[in-house]
Short mmCIF file of the C-alpha atoms (twelve columns), coordinates in Angstrom:
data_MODEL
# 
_entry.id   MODEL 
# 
loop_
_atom_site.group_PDB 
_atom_site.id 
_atom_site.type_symbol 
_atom_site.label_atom_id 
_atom_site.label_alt_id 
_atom_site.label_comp_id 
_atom_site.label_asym_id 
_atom_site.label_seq_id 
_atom_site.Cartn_x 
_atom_site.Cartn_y 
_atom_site.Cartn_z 
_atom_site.pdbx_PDB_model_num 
ATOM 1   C CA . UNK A 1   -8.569  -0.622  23.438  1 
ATOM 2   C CA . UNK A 2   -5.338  -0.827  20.669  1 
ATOM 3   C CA . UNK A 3   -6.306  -0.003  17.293  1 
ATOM 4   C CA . UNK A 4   -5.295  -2.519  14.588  1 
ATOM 5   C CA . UNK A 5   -3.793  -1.428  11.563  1 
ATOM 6   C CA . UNK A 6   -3.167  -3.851  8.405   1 
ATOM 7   C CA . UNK A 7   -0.204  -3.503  6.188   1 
ATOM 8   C CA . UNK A 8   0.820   -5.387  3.215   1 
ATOM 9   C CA . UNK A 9   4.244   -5.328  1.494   1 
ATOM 10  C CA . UNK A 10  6.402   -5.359  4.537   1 
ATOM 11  C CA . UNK A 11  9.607   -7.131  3.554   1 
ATOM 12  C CA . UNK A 12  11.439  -4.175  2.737   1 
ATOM 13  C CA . UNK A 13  11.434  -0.123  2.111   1 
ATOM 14  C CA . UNK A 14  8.661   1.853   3.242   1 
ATOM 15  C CA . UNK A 15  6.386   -0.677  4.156   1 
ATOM 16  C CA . UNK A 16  9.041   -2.372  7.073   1 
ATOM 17  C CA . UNK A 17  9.322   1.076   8.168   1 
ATOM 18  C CA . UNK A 18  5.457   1.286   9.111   1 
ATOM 19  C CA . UNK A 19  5.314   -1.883  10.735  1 
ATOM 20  C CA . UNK A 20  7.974   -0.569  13.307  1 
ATOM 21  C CA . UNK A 21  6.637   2.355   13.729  1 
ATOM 22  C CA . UNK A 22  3.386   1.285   14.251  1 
ATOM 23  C CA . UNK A 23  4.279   -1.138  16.456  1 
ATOM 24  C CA . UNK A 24  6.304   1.588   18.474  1 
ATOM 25  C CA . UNK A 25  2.403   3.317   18.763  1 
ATOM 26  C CA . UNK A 26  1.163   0.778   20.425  1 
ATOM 27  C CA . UNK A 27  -0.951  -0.136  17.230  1 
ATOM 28  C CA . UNK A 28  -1.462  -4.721  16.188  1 
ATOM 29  C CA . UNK A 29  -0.346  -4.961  13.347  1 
ATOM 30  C CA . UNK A 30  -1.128  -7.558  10.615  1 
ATOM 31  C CA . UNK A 31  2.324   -7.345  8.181   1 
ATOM 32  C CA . UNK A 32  1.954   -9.353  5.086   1 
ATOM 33  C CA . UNK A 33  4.340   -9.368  2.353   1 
ATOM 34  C CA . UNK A 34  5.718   -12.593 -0.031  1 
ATOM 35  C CA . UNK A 35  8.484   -12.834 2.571   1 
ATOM 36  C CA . UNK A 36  7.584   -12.371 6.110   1 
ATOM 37  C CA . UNK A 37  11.140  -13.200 7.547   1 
ATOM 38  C CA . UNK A 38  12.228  -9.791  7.995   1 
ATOM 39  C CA . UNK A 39  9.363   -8.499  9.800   1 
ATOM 40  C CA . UNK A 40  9.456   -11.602 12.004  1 
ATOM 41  C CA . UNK A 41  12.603  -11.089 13.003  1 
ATOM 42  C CA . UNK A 42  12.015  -8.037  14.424  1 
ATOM 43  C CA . UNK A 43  10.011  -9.990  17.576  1 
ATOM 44  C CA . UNK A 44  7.967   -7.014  18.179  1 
ATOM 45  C CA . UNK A 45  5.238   -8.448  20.457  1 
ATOM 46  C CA . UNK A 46  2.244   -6.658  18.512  1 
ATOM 47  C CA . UNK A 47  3.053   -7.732  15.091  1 
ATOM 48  C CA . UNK A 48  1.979   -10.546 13.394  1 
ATOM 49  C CA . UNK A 49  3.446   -11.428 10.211  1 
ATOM 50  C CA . UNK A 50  2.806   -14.436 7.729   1 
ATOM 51  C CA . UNK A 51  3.706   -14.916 4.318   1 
ATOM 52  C CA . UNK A 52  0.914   -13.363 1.569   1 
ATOM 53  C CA . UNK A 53  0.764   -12.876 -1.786  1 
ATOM 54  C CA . UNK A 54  -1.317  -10.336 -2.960  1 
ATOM 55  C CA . UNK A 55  -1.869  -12.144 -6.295  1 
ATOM 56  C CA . UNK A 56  -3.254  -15.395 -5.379  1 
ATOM 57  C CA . UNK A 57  -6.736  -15.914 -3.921  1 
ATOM 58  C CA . UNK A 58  -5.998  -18.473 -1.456  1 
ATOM 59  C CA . UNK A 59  -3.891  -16.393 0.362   1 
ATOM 60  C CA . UNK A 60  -6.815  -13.825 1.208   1 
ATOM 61  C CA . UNK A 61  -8.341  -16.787 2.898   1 
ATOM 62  C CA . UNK A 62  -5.518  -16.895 5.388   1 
ATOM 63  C CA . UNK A 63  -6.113  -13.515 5.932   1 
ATOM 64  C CA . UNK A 64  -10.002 -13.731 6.243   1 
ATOM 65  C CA . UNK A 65  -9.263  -16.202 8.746   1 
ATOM 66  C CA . UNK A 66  -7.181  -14.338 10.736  1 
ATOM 67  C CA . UNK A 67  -9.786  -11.702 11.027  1 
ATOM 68  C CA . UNK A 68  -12.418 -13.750 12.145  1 
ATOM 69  C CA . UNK A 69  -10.236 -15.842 14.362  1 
ATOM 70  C CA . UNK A 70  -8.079  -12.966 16.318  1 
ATOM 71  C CA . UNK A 71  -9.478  -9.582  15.541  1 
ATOM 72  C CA . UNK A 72  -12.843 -7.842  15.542  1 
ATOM 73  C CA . UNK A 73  -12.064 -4.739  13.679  1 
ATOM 74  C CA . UNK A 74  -9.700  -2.978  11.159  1 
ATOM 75  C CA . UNK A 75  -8.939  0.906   12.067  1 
ATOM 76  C CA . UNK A 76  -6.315  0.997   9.422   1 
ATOM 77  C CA . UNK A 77  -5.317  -0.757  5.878   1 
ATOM 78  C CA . UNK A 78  -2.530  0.448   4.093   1 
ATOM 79  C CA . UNK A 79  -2.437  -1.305  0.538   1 
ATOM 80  C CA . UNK A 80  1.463   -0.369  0.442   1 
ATOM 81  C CA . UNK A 81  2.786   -3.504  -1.540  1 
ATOM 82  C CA . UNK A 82  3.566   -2.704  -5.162  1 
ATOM 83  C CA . UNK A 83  5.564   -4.979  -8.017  1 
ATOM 84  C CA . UNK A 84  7.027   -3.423  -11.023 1 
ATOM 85  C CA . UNK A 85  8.260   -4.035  -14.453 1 
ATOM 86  C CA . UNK A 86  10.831  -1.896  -15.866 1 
ATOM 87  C CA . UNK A 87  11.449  -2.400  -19.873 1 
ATOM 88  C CA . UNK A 88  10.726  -0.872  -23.399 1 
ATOM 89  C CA . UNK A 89  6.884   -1.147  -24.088 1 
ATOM 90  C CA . UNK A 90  7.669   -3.600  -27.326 1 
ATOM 91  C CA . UNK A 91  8.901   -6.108  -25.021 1 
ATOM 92  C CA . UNK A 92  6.830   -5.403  -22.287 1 
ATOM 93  C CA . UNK A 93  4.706   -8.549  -22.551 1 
ATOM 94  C CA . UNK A 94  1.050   -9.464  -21.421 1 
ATOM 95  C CA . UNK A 95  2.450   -12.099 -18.934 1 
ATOM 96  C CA . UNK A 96  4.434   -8.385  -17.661 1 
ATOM 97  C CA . UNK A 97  1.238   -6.597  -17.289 1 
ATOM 98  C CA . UNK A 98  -0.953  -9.401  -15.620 1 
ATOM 99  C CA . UNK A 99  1.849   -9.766  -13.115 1 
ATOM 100 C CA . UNK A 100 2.261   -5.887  -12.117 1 
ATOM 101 C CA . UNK A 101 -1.695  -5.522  -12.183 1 
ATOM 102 C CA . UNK A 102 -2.598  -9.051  -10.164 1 
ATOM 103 C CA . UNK A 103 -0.700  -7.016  -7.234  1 
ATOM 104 C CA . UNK A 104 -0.627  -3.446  -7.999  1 
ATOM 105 C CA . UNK A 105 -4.964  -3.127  -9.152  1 
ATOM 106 C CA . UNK A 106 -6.601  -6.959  -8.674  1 
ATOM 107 C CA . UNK A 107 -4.410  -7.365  -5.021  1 
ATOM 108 C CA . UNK A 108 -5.569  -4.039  -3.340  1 
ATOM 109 C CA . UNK A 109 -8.967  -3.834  -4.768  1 
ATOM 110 C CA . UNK A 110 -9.288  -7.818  -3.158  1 
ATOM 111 C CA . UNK A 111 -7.603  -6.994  -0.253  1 
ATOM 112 C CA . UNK A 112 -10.463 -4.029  0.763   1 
ATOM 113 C CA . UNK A 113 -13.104 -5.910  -0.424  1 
ATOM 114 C CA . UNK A 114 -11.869 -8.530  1.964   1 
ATOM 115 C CA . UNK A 115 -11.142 -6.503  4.757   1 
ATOM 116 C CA . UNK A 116 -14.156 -3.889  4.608   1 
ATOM 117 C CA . UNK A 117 -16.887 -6.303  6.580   1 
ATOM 118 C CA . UNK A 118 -14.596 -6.020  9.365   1 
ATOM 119 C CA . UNK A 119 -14.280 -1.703  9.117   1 
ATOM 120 C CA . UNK A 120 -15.805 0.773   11.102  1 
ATOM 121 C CA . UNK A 121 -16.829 4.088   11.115  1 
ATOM 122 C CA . UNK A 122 -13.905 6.600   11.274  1 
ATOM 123 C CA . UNK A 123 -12.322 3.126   9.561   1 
ATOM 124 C CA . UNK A 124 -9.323  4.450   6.662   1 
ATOM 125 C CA . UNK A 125 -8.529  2.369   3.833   1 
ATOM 126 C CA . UNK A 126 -5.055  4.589   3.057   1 
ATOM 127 C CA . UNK A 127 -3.491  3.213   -0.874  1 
ATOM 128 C CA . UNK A 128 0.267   4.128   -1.615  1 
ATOM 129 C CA . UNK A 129 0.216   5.397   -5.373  1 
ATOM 130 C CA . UNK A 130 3.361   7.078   -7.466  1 
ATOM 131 C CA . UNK A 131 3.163   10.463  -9.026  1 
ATOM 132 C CA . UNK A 132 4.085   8.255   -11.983 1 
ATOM 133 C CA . UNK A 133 0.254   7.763   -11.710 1 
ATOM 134 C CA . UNK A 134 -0.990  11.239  -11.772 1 
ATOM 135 C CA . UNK A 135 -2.495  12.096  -14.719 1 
ATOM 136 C CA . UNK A 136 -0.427  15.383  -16.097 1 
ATOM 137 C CA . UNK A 137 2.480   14.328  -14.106 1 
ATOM 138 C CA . UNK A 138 5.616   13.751  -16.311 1 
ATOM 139 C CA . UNK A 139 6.246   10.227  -17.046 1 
ATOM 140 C CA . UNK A 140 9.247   7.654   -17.653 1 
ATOM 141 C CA . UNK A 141 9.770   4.838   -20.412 1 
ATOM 142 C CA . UNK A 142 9.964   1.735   -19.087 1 
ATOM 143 C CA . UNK A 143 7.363   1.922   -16.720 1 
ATOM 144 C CA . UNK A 144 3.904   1.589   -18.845 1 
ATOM 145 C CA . UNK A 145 2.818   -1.173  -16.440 1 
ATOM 146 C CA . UNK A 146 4.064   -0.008  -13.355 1 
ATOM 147 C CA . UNK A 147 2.737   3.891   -14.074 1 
ATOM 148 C CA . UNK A 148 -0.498  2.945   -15.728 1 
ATOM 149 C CA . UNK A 149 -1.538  0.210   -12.615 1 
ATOM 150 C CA . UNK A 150 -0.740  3.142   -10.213 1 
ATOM 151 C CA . UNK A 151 -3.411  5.429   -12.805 1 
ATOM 152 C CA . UNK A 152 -5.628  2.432   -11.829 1 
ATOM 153 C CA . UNK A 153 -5.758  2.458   -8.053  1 
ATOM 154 C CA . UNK A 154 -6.373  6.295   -8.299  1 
ATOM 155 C CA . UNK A 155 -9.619  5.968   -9.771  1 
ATOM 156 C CA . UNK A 156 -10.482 2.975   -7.890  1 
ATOM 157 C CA . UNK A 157 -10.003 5.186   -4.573  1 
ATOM 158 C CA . UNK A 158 -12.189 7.893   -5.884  1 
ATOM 159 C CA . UNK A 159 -15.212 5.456   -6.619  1 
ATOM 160 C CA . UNK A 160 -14.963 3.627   -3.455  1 
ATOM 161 C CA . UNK A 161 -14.873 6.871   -1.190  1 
ATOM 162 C CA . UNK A 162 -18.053 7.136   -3.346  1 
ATOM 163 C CA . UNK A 163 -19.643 3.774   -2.944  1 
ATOM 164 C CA . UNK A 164 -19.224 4.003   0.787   1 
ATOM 165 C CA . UNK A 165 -19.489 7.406   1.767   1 
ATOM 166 C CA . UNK A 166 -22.742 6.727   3.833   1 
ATOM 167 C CA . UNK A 167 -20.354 3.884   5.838   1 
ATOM 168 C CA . UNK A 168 -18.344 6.721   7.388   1 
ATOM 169 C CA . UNK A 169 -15.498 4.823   6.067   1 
ATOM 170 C CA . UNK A 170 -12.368 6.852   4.195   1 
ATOM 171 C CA . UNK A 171 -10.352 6.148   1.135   1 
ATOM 172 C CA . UNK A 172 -7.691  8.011   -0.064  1 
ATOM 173 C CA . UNK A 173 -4.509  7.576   -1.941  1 
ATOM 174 C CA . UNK A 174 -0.808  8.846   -1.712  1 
ATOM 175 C CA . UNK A 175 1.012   9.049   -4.560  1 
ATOM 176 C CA . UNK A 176 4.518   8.981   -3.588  1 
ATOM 177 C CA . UNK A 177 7.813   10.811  -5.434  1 
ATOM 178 C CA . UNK A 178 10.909  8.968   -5.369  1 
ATOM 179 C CA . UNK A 179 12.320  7.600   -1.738  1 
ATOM 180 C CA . UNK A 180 15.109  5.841   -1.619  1 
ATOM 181 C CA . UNK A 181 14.103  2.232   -1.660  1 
ATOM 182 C CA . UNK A 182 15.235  -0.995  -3.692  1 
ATOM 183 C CA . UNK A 183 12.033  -0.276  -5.850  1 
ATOM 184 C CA . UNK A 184 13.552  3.313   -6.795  1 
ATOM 185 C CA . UNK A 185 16.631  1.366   -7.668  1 
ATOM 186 C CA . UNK A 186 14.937  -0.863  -9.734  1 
ATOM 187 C CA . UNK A 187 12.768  1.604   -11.855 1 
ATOM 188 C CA . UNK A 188 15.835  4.321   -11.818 1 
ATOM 189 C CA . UNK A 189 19.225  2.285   -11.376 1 
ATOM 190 C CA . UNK A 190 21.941  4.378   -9.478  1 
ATOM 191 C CA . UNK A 191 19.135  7.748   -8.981  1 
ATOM 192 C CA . UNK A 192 19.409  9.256   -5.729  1 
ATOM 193 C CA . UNK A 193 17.266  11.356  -3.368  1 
ATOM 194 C CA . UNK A 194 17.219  12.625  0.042   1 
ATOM 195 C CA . UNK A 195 13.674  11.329  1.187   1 
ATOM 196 C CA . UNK A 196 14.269  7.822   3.151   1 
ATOM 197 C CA . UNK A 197 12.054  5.337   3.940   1 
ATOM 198 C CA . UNK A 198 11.885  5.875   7.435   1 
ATOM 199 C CA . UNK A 199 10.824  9.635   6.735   1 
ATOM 200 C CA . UNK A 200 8.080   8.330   4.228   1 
ATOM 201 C CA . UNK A 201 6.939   6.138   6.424   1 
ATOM 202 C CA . UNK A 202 6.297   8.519   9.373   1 
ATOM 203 C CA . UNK A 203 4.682   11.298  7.009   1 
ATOM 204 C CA . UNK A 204 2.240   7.867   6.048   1 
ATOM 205 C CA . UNK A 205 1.462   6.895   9.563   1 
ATOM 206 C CA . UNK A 206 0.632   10.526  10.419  1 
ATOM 207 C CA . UNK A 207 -1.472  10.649  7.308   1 
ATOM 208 C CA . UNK A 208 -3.245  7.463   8.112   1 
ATOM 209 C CA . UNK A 209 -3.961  8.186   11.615  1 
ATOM 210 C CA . UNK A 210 -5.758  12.000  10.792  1 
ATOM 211 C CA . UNK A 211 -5.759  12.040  7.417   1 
ATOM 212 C CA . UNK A 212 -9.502  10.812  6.918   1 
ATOM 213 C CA . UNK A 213 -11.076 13.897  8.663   1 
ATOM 214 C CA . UNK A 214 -9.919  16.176  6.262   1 
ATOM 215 C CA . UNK A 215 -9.970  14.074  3.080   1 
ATOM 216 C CA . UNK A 216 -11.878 10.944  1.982   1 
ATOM 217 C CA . UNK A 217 -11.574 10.114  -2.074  1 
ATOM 218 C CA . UNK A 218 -8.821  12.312  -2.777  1 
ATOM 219 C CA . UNK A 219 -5.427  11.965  -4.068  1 
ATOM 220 C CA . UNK A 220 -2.479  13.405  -2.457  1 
ATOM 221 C CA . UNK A 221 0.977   14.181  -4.502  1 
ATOM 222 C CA . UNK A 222 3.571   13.439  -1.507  1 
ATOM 223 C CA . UNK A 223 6.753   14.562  -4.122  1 
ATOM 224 C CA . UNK A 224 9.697   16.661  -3.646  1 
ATOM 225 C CA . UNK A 225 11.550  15.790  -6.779  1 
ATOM 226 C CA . UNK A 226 11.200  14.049  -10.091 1 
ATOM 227 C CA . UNK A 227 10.986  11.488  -10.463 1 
# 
């Protein structure tokens, strides 16, 4: 029987990385992102993609849908899709900070509570972070949205892996150093750094496929560099 994984924020980066090679494991996979063309046209046979936005509830009706309609169970969910705001705090408005935590906190804490009635024990809910995140870790200005909504989904992790611990479903989070994606380039304009999104990606698959039977509620610093 093929496991079913679930990843949102496919369009581009790391997250159009997984799909592939996810796909290439013989894994369905559910790829939702704003703009599904990309991952559509890729044709892989096991991937089904469709245009989501983690920020408005409609969308997670599609998804619910989906669920009920073609699959029975979720193995995997990787809450991968992340916006971000990069300016000086005094202009960083509240219209700035609903829109980076409506996807970043609100859209992956949604998105499990969606797709946990349809997990299984041994089931992994896997959430990609940034050591921006980390409490102690150094910080960068600019990125008091982005930074603190990462913070968020930390602690969110760590009470869920608590809340369902008798479910023998996991939780855990990554938080992620600097890979070179358009994000990267967007928070740090012209930085560069030897860890790729393809690279990323495979260290996350491998993760999400043993990670929960050493770990469940913990945080993991996947960094090399700073940022």
């Amino acid at each position: 029987m093929s496991k079913n994984v679930i990843i949102t924020g496919t369009s581009r980066g790391i997250g159009f990385e997984l799909v592939k090679q996810f796909s290439e494991q013989g894994y369905q996979v559910l790829a939702l992102s704003r703009n599904s063309k990309p991952v559509k046209d890729l044709q892989l046979q096991n991937v089904t993609a469709f245009a989501f936005d983690l920020s408005k509830k409609s969308d997670f009706n599609k998804v619910e849908a989906f669920m009920k309609k073609e699959w029975s169970q979720v193995d995997i969910l990787i809450n991968n899709a992340g916006a971000i705001v990069n300016k000086p705090f005094a202009e960083t408005t509240l219209d700035d900070f609903e829109y980076v935590y409506r996807t970043n906190v609100f859209g992956v804490a949604e998105m499990t509570r969606v797709i946990l009635p349809f997990m299984k024990s041994e089931s992994h809910v896997l959430t990609i972070s940034s050591m921006g995140g980390v409490q102690g870790s150094m910080k960068f200005p600019g990125l008091s949205a982005y930074s603190s909504s990462k913070g968020a989904v930390i602690t969110l992790t760590e009470l869920l892996a608590e809340e369902y611990k008798d479910s023998g479903i996991c939780f855990n989070v990554l938080a992620l150093g600097a890979v070179q994606t358009e994000m990267l380039e967007e928070a740090f304009p012209g930085f560069k750094v030897p860890t790729t999104p393809e690279s990323m990606a495979n260290y996350i698959l491998d993760f999400a496929e043993t990670g929960r039977k050493y770990y469940n509620g913990k945080l993991l610093q996947v960094s090399n560099s700073t940022p």
